[in-house]
NUMI-78095 format. One line per 3 residues: their letters; for each residue x, y, z of N, C-alpha, C. Coordinates in steps of 0.001 Angstrom, whole numbers, plus 500000, padded with zeros to 6 digits. Atoms other than C-alpha are relative to their C-alpha. Last residue first. Layout:
<pts>
a = X:Y:Z:X:Y:Z:X:Y:Z  ...
</pts>
This chain:
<pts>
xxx = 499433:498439:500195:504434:515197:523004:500743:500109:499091  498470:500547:499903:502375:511754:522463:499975:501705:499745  499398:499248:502149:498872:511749:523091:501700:499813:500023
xxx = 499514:498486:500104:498356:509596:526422:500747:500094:498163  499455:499627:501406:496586:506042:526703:500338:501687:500350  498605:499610:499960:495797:504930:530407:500884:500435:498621
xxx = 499395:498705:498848:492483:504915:529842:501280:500437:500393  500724:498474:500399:492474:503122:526588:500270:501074:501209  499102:499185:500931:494869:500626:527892:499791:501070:499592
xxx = 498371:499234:498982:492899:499845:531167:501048:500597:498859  499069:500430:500605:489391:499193:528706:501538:500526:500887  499984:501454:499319:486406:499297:531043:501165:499621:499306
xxx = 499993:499824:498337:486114:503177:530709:500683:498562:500303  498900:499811:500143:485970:502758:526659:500796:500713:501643  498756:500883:501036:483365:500526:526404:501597:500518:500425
xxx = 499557:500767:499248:481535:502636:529074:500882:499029:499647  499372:499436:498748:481605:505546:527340:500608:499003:501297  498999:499410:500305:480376:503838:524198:501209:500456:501156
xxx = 499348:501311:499958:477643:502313:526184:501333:500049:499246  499214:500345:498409:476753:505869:527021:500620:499094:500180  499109:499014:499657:475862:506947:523449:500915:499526:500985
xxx = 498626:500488:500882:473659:503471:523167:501353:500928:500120  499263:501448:499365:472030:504552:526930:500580:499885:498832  498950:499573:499013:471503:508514:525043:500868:498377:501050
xxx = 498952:499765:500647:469563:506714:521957:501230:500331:500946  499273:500741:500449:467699:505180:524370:500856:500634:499412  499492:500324:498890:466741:508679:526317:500699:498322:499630
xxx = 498935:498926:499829:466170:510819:523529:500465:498848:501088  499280:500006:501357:463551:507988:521825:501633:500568:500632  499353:501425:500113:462162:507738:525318:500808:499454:499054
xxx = 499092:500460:499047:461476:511381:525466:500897:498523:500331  498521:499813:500392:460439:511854:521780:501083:499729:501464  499488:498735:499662:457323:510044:521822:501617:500303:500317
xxx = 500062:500461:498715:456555:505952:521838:500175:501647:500785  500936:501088:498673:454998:506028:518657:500091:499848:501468  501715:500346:500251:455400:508878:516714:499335:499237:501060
xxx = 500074:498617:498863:459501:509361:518842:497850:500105:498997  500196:500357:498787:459818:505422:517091:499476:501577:500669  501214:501491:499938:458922:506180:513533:500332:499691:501613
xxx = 501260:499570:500397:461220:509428:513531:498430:498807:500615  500100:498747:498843:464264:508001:515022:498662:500630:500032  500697:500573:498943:463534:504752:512656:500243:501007:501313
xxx = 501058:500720:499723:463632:506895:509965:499235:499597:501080  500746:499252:499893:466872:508663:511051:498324:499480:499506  500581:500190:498867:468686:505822:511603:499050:500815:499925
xxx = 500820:500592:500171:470333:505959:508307:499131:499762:500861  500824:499292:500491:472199:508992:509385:499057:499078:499058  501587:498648:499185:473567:506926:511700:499004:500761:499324
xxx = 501207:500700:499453:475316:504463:509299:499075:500242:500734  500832:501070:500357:477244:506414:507244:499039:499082:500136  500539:499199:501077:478871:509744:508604:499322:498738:499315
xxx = 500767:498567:499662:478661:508492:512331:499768:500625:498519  500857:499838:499688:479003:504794:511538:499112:501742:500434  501278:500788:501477:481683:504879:508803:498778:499880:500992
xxx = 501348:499712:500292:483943:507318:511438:498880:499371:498999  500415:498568:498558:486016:505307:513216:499276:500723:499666  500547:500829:498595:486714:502315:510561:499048:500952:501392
xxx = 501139:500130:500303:487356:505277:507882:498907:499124:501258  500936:498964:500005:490247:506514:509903:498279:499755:499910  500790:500191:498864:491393:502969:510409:499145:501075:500296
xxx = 500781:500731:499725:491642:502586:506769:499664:500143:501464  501436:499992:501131:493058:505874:506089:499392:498904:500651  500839:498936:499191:495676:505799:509203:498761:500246:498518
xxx = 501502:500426:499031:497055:502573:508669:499222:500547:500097  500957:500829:500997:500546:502713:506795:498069:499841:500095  499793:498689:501513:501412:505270:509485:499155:499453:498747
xxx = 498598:500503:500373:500244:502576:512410:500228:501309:498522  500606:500782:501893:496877:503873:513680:501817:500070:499763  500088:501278:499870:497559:504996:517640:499995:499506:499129
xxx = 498531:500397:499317:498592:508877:517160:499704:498823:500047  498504:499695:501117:495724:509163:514591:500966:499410:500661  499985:500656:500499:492927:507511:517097:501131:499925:498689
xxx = 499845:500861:499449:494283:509726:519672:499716:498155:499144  498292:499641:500509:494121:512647:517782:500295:498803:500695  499048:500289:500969:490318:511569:516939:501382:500207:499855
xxx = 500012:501209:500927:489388:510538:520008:500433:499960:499167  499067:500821:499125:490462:513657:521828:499777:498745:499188  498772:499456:500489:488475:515844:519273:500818:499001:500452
xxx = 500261:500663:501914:485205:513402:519687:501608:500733:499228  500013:501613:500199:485127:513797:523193:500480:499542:498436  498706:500867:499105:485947:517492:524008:500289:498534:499259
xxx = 499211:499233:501102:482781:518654:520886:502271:499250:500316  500104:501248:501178:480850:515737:522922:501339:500819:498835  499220:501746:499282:481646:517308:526479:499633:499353:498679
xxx = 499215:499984:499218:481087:521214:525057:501022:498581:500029  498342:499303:500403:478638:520702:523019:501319:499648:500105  499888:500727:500732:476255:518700:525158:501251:500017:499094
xxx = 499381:501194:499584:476982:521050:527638:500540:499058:499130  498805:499347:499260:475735:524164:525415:501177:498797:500638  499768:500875:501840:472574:521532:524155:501741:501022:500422
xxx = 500209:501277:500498:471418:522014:528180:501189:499578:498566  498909:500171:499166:471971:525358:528345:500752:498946:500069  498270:499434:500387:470484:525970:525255:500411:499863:500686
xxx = 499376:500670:501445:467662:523679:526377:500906:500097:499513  499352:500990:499138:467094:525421:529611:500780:498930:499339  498531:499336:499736:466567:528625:527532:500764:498491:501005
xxx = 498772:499468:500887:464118:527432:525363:501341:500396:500594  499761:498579:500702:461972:525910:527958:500984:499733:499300  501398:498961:501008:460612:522550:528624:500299:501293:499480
xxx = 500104:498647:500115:463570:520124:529623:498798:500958:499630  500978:499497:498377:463448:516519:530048:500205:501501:500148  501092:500364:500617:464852:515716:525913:498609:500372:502042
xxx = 500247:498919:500900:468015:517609:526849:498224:499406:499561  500335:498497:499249:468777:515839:529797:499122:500341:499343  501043:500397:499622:469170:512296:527569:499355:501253:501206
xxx = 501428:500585:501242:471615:514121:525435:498557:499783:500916  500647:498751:500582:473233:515372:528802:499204:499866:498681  501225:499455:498674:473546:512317:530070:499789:500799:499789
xxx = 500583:501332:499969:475879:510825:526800:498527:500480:500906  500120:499632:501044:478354:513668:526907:498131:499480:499726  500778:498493:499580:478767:513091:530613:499041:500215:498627
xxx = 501186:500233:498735:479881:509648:528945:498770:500870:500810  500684:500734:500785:481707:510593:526388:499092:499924:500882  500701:499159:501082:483437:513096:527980:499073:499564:500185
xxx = 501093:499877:498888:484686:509974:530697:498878:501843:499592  500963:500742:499382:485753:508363:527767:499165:500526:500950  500843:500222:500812:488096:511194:526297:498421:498937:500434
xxx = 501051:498761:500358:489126:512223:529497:498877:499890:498482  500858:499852:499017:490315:508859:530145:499080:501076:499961  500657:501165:500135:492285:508461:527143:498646:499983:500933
xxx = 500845:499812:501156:493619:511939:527069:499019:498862:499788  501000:501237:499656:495284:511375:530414:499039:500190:499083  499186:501327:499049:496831:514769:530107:498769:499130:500139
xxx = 500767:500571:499213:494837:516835:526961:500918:499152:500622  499095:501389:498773:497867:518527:524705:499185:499748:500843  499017:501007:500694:497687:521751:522147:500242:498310:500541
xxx = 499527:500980:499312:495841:524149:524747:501482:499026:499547  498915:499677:498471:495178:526238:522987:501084:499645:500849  499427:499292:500622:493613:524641:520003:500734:501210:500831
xxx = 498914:500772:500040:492164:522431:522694:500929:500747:498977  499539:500311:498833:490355:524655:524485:500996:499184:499280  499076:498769:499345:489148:526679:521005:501053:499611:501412
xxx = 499084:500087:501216:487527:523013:519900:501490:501474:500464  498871:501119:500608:486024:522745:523073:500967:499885:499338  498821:499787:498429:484787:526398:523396:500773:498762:500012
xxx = 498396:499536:500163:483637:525641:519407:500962:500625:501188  499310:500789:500869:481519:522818:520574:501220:500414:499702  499420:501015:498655:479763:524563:523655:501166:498950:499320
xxx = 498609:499375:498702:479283:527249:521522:500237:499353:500403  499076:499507:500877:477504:525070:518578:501054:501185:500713  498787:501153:500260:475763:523144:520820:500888:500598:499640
xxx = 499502:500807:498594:473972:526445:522560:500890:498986:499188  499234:499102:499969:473443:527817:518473:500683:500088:501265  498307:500497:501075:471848:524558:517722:500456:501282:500473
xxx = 498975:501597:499068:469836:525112:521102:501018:499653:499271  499696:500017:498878:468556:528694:520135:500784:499394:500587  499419:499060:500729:467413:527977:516043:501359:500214:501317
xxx = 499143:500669:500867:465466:525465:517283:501212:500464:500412  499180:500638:498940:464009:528109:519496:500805:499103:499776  498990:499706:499292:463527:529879:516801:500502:499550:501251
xxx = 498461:500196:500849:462296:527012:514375:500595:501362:500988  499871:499409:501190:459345:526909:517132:501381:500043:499593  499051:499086:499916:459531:526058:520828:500140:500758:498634
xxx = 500024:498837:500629:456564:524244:520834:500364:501315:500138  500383:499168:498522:457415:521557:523426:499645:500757:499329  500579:501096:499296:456767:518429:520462:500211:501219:501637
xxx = 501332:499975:499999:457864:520939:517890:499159:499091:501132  500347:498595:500345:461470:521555:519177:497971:500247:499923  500457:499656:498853:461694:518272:520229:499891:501384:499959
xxx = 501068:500746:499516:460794:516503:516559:499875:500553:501975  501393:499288:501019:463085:519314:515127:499079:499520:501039  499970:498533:499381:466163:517847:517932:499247:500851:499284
xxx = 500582:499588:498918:465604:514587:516906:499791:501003:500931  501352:500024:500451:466115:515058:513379:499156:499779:501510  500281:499816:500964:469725:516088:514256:498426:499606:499661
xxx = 499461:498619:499624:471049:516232:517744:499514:500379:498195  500823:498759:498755:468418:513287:518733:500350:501225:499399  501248:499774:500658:469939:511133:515197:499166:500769:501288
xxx = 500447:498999:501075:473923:512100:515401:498239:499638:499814  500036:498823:500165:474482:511001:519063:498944:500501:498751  501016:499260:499065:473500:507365:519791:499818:501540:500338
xxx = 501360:500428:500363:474964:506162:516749:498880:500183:500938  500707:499204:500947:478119:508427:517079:498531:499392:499762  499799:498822:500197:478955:507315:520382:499017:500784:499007
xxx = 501097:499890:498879:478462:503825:519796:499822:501013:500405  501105:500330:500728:480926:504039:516595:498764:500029:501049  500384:498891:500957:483156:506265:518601:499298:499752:499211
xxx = 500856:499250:499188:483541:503517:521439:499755:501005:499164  501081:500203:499705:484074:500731:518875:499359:501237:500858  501275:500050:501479:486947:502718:517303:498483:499382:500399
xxx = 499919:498154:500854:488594:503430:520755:498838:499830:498925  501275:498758:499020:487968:500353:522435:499570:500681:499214  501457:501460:499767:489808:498014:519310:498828:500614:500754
xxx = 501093:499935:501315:492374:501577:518878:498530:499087:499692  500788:498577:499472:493871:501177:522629:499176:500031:498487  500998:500428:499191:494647:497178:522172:498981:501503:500626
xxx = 499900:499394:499425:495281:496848:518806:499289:500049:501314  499151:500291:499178:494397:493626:517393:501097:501153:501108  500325:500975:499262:491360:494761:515827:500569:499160:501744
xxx = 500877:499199:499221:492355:498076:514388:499663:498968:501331  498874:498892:499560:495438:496208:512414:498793:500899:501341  499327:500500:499222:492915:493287:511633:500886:500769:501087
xxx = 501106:500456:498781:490332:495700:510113:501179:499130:501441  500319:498544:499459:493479:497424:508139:498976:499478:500912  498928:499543:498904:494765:493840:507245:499688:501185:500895
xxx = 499316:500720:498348:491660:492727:506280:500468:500648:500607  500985:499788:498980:491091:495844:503846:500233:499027:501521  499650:499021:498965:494494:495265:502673:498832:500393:500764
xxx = 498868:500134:498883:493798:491891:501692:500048:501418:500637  501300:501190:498986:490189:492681:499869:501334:500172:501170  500713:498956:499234:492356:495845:497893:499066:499221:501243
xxx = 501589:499861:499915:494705:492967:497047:499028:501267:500659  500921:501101:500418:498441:493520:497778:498575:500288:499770  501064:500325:499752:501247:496069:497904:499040:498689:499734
xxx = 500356:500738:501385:504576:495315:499296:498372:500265:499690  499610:501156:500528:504796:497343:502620:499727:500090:498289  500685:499902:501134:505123:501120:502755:500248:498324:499601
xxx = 501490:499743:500271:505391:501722:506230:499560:499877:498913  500932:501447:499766:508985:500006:506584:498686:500286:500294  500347:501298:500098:510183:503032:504870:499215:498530:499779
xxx = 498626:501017:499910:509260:505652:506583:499921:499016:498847  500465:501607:499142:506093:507622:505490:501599:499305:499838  499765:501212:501007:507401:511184:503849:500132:499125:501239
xxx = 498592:500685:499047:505735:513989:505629:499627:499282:499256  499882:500874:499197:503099:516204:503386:500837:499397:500573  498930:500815:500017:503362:519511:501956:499691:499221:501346
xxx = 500165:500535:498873:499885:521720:501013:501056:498997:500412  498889:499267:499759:500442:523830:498267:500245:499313:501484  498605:500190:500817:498080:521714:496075:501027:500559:500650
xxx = 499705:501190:499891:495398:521993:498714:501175:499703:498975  499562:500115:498714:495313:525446:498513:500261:498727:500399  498221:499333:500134:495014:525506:495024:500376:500226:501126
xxx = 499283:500764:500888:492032:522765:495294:501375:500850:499730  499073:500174:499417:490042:524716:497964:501526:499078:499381  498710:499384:499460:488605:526665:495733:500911:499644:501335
xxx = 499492:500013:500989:486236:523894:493927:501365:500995:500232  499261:501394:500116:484533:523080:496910:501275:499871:499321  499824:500120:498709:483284:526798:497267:501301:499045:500275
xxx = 498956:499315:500394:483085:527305:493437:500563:499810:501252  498871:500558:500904:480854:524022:493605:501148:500652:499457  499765:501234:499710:478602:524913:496268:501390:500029:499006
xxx = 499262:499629:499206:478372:528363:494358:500939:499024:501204  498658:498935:500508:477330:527144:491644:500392:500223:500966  499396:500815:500620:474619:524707:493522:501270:500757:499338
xxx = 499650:500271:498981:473163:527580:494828:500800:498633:499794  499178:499062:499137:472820:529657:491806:500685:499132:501019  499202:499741:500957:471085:526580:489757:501280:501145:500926
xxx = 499318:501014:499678:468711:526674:493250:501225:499692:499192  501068:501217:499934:467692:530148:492765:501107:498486:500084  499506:500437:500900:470682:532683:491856:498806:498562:499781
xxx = 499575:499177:501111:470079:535521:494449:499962:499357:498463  500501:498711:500059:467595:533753:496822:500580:501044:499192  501584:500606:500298:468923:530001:496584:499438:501426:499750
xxx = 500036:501048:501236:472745:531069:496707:498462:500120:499366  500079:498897:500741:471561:533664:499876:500387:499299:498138  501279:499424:499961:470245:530625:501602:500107:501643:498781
xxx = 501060:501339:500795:473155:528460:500975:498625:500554:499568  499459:499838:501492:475467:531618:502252:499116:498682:499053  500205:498549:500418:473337:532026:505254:500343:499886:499021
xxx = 500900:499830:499710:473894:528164:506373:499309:501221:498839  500331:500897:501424:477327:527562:505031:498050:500443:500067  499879:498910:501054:478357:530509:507727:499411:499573:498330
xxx = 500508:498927:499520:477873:528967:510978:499702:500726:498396  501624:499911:499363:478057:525562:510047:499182:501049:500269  500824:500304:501132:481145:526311:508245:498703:499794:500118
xxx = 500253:498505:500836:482589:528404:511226:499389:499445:498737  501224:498868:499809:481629:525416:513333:500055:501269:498982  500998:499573:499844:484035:523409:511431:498708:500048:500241
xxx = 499928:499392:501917:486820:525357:510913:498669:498816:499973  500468:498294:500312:486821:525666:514896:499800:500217:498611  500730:499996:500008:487003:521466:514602:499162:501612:500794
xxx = 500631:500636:500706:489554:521195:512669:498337:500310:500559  500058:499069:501077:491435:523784:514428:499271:499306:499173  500734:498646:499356:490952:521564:517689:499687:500619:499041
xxx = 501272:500279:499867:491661:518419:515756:499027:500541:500693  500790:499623:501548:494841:520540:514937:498789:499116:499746  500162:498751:499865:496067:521000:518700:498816:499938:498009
xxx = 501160:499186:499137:495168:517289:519521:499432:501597:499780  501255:500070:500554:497671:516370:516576:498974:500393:500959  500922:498690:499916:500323:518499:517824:498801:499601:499137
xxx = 500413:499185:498849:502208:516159:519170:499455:500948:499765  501123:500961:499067:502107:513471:516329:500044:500656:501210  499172:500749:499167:504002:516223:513996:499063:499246:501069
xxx = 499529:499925:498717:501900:517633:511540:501155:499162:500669  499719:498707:499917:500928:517503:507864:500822:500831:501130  499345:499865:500566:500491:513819:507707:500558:501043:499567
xxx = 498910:501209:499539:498426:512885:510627:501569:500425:499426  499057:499314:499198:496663:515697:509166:500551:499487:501129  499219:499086:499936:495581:513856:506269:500468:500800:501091
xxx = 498639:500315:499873:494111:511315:507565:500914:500855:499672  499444:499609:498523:490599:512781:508106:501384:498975:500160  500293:498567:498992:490285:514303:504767:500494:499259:501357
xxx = 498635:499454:500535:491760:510405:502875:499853:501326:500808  498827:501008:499583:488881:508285:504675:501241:501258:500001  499670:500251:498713:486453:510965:503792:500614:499624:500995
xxx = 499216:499378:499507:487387:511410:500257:499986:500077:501341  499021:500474:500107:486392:507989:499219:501034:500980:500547  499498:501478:499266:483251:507293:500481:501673:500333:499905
xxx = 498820:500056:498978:482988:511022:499270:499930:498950:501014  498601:498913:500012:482683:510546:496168:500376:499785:501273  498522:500762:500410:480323:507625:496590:501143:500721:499968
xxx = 499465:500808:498800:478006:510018:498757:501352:498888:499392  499186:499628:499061:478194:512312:495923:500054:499147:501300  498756:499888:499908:477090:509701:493650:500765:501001:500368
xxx = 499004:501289:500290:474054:508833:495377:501406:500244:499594  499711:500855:498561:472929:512245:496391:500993:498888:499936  498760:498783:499439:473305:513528:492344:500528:499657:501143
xxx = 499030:500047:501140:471175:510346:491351:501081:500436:500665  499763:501286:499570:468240:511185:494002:501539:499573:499370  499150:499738:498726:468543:514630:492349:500251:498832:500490
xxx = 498741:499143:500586:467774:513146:489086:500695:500399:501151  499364:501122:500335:465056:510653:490506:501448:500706:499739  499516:500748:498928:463442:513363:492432:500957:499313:499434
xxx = 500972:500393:499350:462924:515494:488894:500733:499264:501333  499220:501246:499434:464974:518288:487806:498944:499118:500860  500779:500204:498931:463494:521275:485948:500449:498466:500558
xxx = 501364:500458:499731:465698:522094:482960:499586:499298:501896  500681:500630:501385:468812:523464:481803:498136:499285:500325  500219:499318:500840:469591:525071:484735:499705:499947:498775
xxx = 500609:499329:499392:469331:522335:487228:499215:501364:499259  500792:500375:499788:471623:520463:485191:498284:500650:500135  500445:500355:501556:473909:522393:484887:498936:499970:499504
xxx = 500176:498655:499815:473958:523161:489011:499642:500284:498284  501438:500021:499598:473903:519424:488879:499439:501247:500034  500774:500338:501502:477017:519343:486598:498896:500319:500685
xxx = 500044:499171:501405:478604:521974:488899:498796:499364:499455  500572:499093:499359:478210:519585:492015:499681:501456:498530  500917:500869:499560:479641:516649:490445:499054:501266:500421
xxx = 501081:500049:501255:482280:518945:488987:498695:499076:500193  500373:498877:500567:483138:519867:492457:499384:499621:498899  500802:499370:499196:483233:516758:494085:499146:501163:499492
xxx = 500533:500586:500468:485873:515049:491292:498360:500963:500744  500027:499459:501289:488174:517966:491921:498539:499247:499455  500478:498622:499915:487853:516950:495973:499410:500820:498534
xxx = 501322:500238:499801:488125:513030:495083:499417:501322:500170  501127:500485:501024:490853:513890:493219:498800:500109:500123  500497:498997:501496:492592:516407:495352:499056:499143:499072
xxx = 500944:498912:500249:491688:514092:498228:500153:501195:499381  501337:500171:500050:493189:511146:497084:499027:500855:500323  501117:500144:501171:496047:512904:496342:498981:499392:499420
xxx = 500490:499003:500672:496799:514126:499601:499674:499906:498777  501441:499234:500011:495806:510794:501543:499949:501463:499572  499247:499154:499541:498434:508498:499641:498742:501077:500204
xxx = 499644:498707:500763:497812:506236:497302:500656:501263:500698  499720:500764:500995:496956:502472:499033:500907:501778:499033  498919:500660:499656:496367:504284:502319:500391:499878:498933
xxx = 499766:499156:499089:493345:506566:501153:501913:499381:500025  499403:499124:501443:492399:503778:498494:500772:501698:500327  499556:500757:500321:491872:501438:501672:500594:500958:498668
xxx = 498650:500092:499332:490317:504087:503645:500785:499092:499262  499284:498403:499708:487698:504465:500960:501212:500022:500458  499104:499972:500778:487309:501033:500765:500734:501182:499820
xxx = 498854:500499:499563:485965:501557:504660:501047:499618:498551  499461:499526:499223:483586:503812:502930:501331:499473:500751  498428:500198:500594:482008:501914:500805:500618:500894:500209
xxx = 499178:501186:501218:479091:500642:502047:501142:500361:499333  499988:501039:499335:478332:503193:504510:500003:498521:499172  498819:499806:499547:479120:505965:502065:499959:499056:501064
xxx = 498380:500204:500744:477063:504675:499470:501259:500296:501423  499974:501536:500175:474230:504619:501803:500674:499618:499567  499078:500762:498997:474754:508303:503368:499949:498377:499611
xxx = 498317:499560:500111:473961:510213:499998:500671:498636:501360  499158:501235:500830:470389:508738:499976:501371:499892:499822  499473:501417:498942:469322:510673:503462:500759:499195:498646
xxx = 499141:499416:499438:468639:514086:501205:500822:498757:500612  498865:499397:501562:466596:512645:498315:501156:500237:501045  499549:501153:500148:464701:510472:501296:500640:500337:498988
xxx = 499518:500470:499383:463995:513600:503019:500915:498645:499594  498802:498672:499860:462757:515559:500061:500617:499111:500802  499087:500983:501152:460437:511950:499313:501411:501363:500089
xxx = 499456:501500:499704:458746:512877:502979:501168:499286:498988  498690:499576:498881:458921:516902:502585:500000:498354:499962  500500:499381:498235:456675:516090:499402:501054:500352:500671
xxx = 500146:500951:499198:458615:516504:495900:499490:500481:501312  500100:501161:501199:460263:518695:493328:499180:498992:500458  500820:499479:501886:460402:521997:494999:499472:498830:499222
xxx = 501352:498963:499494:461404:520176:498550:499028:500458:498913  501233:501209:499211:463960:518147:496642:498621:500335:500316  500384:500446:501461:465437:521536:494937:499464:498954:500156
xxx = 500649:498795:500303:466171:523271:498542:499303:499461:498778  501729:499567:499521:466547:520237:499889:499816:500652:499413  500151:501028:499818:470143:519914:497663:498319:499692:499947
xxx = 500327:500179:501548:470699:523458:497494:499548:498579:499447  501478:498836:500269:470774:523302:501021:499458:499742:499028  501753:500571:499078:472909:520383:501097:499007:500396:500040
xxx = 500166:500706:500621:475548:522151:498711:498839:499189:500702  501090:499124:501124:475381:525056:500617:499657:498588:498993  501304:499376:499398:476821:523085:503752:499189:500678:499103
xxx = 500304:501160:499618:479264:521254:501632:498704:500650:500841  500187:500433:501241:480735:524326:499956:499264:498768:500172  501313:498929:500377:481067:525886:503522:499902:499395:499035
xxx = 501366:500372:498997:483352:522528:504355:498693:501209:499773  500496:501257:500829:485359:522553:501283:498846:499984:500933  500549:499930:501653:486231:526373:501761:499179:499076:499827
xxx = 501346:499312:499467:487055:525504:505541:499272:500212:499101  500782:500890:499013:489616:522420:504796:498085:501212:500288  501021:500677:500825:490972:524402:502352:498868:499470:500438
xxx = 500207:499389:501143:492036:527239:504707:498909:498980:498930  501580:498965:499038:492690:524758:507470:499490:500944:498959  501154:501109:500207:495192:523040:504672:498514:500211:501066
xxx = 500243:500336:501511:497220:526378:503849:498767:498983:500055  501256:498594:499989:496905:527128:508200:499770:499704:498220  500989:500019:499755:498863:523844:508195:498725:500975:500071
xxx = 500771:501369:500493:501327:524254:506073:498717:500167:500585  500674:499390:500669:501875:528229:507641:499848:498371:498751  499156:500853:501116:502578:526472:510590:499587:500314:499274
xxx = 498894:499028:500468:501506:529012:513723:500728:499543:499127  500258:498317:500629:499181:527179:514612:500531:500950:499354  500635:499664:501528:500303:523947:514463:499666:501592:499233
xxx = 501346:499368:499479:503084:525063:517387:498994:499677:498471  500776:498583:499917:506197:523845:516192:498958:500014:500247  500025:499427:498631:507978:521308:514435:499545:501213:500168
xxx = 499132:499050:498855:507623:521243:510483:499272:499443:501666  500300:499038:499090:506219:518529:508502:500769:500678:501125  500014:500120:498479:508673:516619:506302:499202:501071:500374
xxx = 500168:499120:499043:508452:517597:502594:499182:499731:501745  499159:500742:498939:508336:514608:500243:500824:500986:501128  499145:499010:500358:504994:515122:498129:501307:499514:501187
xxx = 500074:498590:499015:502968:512331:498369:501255:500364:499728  500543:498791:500983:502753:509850:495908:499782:500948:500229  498526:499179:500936:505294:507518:497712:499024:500928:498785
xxx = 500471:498775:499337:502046:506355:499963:501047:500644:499153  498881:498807:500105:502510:502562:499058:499447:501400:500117  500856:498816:500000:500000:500000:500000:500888:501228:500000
</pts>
C-alpha cells in the first residue's frame, strides 16, 4: 500500500498554529466545508420543489448509503495512494459533480430521481474522500500536535456551520437553486490551490509494505484496528457514540422543538447552545495543544456527553435547552476531538486511512440511516424515550471505553 505519491516535505515542528502548512490546509479544509453546507441546502432546497417533505427527506438521506458501504474502501484507496492525492481527486471530482447538477438544474426542471442520482454519487465521492480528509493531518503535523489541529479542525468546522447556512440561503435567493449549487461548487472547487500547496511527511520506509489485494488490505486494516489494544475500544467507542448522538442532535432535535413548541427559533437557540459549547472545546484544545490522560478524558466526555443528550429531551423551555445543548457541546465537541488525535497517534502510518474510515463509517454512514427509525419510534413511543435510548447506546460507548485499562491509560504523544 505505498504512499510515495505524496509530496516529500517533512512537517515542520512547532506550534500547528503558527505552521503556515497547516493554516494552507485549514484554509481548504474551511472552503470545502462551507461548499458542503450550501451544497445540502441546494440539495433540499430543489427536493422540497420537486417533491413532498417525505420523498425531500429520502433525496437528502440517499447520499449516506454509498458511504456506509464503501467507505471503509475508501480508507483502503486513502492508504493504498496516499491521503493528499486522494483528496485532490476526490475533491476535483466533488466539484464537477456539484457543477454538473447546478447544469443540470439550469437546463431544465429536475425530477426526484435526478437529484436522488446527484445524492448517490456524491456520497460515493465522498466514500472515498472521507477516509483520505481525516488522515491527512496525521500527515501535515508532527504526532504532538495532533490534539492542537483536531481543535482547528474542529473551529473550521463550526465556522462552516455557521456561515454555510446564510450563504446556501443567499445562493437560493440571488441565483435560485442553479445559483446555489454554483456556488457549492466554486466553494469546493477553491480549495484545490490550497490543497496543492499543502506539503506532506514522507512515510518511513517500513510503512510502505509490498502492495496487495484491495480485499487483503482491507483485512489487514480491520485486523490492524482489531488487534490493537487502545484503537479496538477506541473505534468501537466512537461508533456507539456516534449512533447514539447524530439522530436526537439532528432530526431529533426538530421533533423536540415541535413536540414543546419552541418553534424554528428556538430550534434555532439550542443549535446555536451546541455550537458554543463545541467551538469552546475546539478553542480549548487549540490552545491548549495537549489533553493529560487523554484516554480517560476522552471516555469519561463521552459519557457526561451521553447524560446530557438524555437531559436535553426533560427540559421545557428554550433557555434550559440551550443550556442544556451548550453542555452537550462542550463534552461531545471534548470527546470526539480527543478521540480523533488519539485515534491518529495509535493507527500505524501505513494505517491511518483505513482505520480513519473504521472510526467514522458509523457516524457519517450508518447513523444517518437511523433517522427513519428516530422518527417512527419518537410517533409512537414520543420523543422522550427515543432521547433517552439513543443517550444509553451513546453511554455504552463511554463505558466501552472506561472498562478498557489501555484506553484509559493512553496519552497523546508530546
Amino acid at each position: 500500500m505505498s504512499t510515495t505519491l505524496a509530496p516529500t516535505a517533512d512537517p515542520v515542528t512547532g506550534p500547528a498554529h503558527r505552521d503556515a502548512n497547516v493554516l494552507r490546509w485549514l484554509g481548504a479544509y474551511v472552503s470545502s466545508a462551507i461548499g458542503d453546507n450550501v451544497y445540502y441546502i441546494a440539495l433540499s432546497w430543489a427536493a422540497v420543489q420537486s417533491g413532498t417533505p417525505a420523498q425531500a427527506g429520502l433525496v437528502t438521506a440517499a447520499g449516506a448509503l454509498p458511504r456506509a458501504v464503501l467507505m471503509l474502501g475508501g480508507g483502503v484507496i486513502a492508504d493504498r495512494y496516499g491521503p493528499r492525492p486522494t483528496v485532490l481527486v476526490s475533491t476535483a471530482a466533488r466539484g464537477a459533480l456539484v457543477l454538473t447538477a447546478a447544469a443540470l438544474v439550469l437546463a431544465a426542471s429536475p425530477g426526484l430521481w435526478l437529484l436522488g442520482a446527484v445524492a448517490v454519487l456524491f456520497g460515493v465521492v465522498d466514500a472515498v474522500f472521507l477516509p483520505a480528509a481525516g488522515a491527512l493531518p496525521a500527515r501535515i503535523t508532527t504526532r504532538g500536535q495532533l490534539a492542537r489541529v483536531q481543535g482547528m479542525r474542529g473551529l473550521a468546522t463550526r465556522l462552516a456551520n455557521v456561515l454555510g447556512g446564510p450563504l446556501g440561503g443567499l445562493g437560493v435567493a440571488l441565483g435560485g437553486t442553479a445559483g446555489a449549487f454554483g456556488l457549492a461548487a466554486l466553494l469546493v472547487g477553491a480549495s484545490l490551490p490550497l490543497l496543492l500547496t499543502v506539503r506532506v511527511g514522507t512515510p518511513a520506509p517500513d510503512d510502505t509494505p509490498e502492495r496487495a489485494s484491495a480485499l487483503a488490505e482491507l483485512r489487514a486494516g480491520l485486523c490492524h484496528v482489531g488487534q490493537d489494544k487502545v484503537l479496538r475500544p477506541l473505534v468501537l467507542a466512537a461508533a456507539l457514540s456516534d449512533l447514539g448522538f447524530v439522530g436526537p442532535m439532528n432530526l431529533g432535535l426538530t421533533l423536540l422543538a415541535q413536540d414543546r413548541g419552541w418553534g424554528s427559533s428556538g430550534m434555532g437557540w439550542v443549535l446555536a447552545g451546541f455550537g458554543t459549547g463545541a467551538g469552546t472545546a475546539s478553542l480549548l484544545l487549540t490552545w491548549r495543544g495537549r489533553v493529560p490522560r487523554a484516554g480517560l478524558v476522552a471516555a469519561t466526555t463521552n459519557l457526561l456527553g451521553a447524560v446530557a443528550i438524555g437531559s436535553l429531551a426533560q427540559t421545557s423551555s428554550v433557555a434550559a435547552g440551550t443550556c442544556v445543548a451548550v453542555c452537550i457541546g462542550l463534552l461531545a465537541g471534548l470527546a470526539g476531538a480527543v478521540t480523533g488525535a488519539l485515534i491518529q497517534s495509535a493507527a500505524g502510518p501505513a494505517y491511518v486511512g483505513r482505520v480513519t474510515a473504521a472510526s467514522t463509517l458509523v457516524g457519517f454512514g450508518v447513523a444517518p440511516l437511523t433517522f427513519p427509525v428516530v422518527g417512527w419510534a419518537a410517533d409512537l413511543w414520543g420523543v422522550g424515550p427515543v432521547f433517552a435510548v439513543c443517550a444509553a447506546v451513546s453511554a455504552l460507548g463511554g463505558v466501552v471505553a472506561l472498562c478498557s485499562g489501555s484506553l484509559r491509560r493512553a496519552e497523546l504523544p508530546r
